[in-house]
C-alpha positions in Angstrom: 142.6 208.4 -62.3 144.6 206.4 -60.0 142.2 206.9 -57.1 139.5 205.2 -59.5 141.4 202.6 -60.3 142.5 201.6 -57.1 138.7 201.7 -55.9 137.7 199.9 -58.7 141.3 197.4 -57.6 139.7 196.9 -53.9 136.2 196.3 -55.0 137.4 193.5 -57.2 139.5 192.1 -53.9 136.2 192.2 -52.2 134.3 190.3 -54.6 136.6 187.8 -54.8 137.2 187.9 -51.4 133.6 187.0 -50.9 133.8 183.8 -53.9 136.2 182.3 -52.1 134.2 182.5 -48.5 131.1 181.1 -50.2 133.3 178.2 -51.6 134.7 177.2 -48.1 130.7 177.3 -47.0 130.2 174.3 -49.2 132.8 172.4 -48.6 135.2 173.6 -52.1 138.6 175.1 -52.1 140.3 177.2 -54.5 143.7 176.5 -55.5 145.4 179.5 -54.7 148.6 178.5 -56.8 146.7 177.9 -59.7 144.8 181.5 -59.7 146.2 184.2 -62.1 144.7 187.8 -62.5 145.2 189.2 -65.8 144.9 193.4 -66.1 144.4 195.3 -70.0 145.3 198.3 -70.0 144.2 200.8 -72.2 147.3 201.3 -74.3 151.1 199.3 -74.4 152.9 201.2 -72.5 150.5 202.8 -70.0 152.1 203.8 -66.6 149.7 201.7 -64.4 150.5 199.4 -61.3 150.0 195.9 -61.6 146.9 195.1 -59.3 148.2 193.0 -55.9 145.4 190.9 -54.5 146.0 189.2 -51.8 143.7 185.5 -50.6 144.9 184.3 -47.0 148.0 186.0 -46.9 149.2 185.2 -50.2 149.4 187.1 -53.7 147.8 186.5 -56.6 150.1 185.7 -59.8 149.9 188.7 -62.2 150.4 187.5 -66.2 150.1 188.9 -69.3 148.3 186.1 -70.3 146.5 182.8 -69.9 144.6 179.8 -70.9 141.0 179.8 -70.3 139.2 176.7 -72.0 141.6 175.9 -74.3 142.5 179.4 -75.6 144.7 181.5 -75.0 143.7 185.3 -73.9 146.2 188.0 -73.9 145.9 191.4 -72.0 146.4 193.3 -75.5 143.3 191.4 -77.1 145.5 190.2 -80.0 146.1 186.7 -81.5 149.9 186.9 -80.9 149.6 183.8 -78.0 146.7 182.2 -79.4 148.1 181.6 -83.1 151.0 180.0 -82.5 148.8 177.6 -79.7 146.7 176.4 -82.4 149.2 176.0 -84.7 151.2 173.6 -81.9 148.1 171.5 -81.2 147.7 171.2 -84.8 151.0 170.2 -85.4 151.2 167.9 -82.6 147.5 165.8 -83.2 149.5 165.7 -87.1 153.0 164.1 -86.1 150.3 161.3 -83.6 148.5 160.1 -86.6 151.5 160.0 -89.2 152.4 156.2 -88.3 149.0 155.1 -87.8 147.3 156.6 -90.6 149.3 159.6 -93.1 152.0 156.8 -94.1 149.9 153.9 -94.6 149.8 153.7 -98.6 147.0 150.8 -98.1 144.5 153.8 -97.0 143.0 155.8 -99.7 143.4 159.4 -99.8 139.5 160.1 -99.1 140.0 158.3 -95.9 142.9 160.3 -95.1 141.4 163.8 -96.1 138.4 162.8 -94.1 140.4 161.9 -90.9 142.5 165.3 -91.1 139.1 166.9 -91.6 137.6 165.6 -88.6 141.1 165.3 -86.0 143.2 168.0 -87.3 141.8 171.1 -88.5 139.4 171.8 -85.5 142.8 171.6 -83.6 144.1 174.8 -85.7 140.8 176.3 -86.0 139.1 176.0 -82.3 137.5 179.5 -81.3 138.1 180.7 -85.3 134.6 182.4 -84.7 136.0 185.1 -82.5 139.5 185.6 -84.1 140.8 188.7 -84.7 143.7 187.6 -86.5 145.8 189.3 -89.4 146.8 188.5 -93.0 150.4 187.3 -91.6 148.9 185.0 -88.9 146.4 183.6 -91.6 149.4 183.2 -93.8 151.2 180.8 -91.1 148.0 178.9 -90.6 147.7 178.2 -94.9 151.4 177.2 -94.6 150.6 175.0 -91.9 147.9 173.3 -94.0 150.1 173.2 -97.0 152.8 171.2 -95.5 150.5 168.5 -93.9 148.6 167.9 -96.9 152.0 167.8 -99.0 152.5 164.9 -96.3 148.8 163.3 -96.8 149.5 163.4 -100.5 153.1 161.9 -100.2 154.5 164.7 -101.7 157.4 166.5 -100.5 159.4 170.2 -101.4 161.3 169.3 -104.4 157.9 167.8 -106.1 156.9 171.2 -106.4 153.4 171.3 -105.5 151.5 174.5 -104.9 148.9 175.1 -102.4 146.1 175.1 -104.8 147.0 172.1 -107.0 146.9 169.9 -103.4 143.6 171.4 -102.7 142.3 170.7 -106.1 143.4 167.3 -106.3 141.6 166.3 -102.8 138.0 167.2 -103.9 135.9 164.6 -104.5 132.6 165.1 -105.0 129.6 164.5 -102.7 128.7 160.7 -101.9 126.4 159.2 -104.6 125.0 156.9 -102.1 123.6 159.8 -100.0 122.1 161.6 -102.8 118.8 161.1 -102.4 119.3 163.4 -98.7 120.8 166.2 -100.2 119.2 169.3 -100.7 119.4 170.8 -104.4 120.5 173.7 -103.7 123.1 172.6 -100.8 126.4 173.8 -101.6 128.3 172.3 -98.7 130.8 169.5 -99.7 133.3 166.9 -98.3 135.8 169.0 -100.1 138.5 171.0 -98.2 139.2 174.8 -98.4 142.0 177.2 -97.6 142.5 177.8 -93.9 141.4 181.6 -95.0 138.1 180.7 -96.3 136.9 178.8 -93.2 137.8 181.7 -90.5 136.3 184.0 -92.7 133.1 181.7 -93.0 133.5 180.7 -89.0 133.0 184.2 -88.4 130.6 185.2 -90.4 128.2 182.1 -89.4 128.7 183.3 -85.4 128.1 186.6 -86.3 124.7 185.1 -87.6 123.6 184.1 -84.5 124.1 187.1 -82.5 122.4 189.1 -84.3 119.2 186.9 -84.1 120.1 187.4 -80.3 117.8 189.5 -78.1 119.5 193.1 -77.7 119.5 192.5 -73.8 122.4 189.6 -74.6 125.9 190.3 -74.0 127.6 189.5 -77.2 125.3 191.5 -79.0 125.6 194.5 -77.2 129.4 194.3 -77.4 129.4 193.3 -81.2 127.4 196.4 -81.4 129.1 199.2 -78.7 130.7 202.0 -78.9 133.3 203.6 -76.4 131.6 206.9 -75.5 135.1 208.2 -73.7 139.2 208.6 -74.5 141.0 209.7 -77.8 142.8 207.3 -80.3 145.9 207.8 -81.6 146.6 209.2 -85.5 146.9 206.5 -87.6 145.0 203.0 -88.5 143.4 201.4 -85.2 144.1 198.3 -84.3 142.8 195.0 -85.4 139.0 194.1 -84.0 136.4 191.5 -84.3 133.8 194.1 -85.9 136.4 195.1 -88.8 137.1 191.8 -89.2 133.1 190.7 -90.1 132.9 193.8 -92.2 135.8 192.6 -94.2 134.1 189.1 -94.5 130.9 190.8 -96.1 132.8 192.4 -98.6 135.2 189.5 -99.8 131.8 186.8 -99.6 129.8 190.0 -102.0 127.5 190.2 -98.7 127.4 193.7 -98.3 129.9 196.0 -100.2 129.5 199.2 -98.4 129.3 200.6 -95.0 125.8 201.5 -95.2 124.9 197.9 -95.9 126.3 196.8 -92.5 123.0 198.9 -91.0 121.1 195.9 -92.9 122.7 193.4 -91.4 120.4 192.0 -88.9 117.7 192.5 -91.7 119.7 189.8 -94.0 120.6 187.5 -90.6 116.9 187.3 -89.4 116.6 183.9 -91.9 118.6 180.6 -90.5 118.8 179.2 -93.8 119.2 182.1 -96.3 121.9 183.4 -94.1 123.2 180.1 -94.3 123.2 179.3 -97.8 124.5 183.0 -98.5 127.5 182.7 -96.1 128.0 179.2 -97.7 128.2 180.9 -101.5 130.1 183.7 -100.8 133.1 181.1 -99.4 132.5 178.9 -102.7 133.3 182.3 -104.5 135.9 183.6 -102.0 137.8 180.1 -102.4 137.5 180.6 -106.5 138.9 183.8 -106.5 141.5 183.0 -103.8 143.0 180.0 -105.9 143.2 182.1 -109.0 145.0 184.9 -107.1 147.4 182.3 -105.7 148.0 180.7 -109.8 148.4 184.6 -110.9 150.9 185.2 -108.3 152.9 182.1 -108.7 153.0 182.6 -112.8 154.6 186.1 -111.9 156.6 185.0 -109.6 157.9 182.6 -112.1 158.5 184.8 -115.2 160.5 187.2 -112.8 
């Protein structure tokens, strides 16, 4: 095992090796500081060096993670750095506009929900179509959301305002004046949904697309491999993009059993009824997720 891998370590040393002589053909340098080599292993605790690779003379930086167009990838595949990222930019672009725009009582609240629509949640949801995050990392995000609309509404703790009364009191409706350009049986609207709903829907509309891929594409083939090699340990495995989608089917009412998954590129095939599907599934999921939230409050409350 460790002669493979340090084959497999000096043919990687090679090929970068030979990168950075074809940059210096053309005139380009690589900033040797700034390169970092990231290694995943096959399990936590695995007993495996960490790979030295050396460009003129000098090491590569090892990490356990890193930023790679504006995400952040960790070595275990988890969303443990790239959570609480999102939920600092999201935070920050918030506390830039509060002077300019969230405390300005001249600006009507459509104005402001559009603005936070538009500046602040693809801060906290960039790269939602590929999360593979858990119910306690989508329960920081929905806090998240909760206190900055609490802030848009000019509400604050001891007002006592739950989650789903701010969400209900910033729908408004579709614009009259654009009627005439909406389809009849469009069932997108202006109005905003739980953090929840729009990773689940995020997902489900990339997943869309590759599976109208060819099969000779690369996301499609990993959405749809299997490791032919190595033993799992006893217990629940971990978190993965794949559970995650089949999870979405069943809380949209797509497909409510494994063997409808095998259909899957069958009910994808269409653009638009995959579209309008995906898009009444989250009306529903959003339904039934505000009444759990009312149910669990009233309980809360007679305890």
């Amino acid at each position: 095992m460790i002669q493979l891998y340090v084959q497999h370590l000096k043919q990687n040393c090679k090929s970068l090796f030979l990168f950075y002589e074809t940059f210096k053909e053309f005139g380009l340098e690589l900033a040797i500081k700034k390169i970092e080599v990231m290694m995943q292993k096959a399990f936590k605790n695995e007993q495996r060096p960490d790979p030295l690779i050396i460009v003129e003379g000098k090491p590569l930086k090892v990490v356990d993670h890193f930023k790679y167009l504006g995400g952040q990838l960790s070595n275990d595949g988890s969303m443990r750095d790239e959570i609480p990222w999102r939920i600092q930019q999201a935070s920050a672009s918030f506390s830039k506009l509060f002077q300019r725009v969230w405390k300005k009582k001249h600006i009507k609240l459509k104005t402001k929900i559009k603005t936070y629509k538009t500046m602040i949640m693809p801060c906290l949801l960039y790269g939602a179509e590929t999360w593979n995050c858990t119910r306690a990392q989508i329960a920081k995000m929905n806090g998240l959301q909760y206190r900055q609309l609490r802030t848009i509404s000019g509400k604050n703790w001891k007002d006592k305002v739950s989650h789903v009364e701010l969400l209900q009191a910033v729908k408004f409706g579709t614009n009259q004046n654009f009627e005439w350009a909406i389809p009849e049986d469009e069932t997108k609207t202006p109005d905003l949904k739980s953090v929840e709903t729009m990773i689940r829907l995020s997902r489900l509309r990339y997943t869309g697309h590759v599976m109208r891929m060819d099969n000779n594409r690369l996301p499609k083939i990993i959405l749809h491999g299997e490791i032919n090699m190595g033993k799992r340990k006893v217990g629940r495995p971990k978190q993965n993009f794949r559970s995650c989608i089949k999870e979405d089917l069943k809380c949209f009412n797509i497909c409510n059993n494994s063997s409808d998954l095998a259909q899957l590129s069958q009910i994808t095939s269409n653009r638009e009824t995959w579209r309008k599907l995906i898009n009444k599934g989250a009306e529903q999921f959003q339904k039934e997720w505000e009444r759990r939230r009312v149910e669990n409050s009233m309980k809360r409350k007679e305890k």
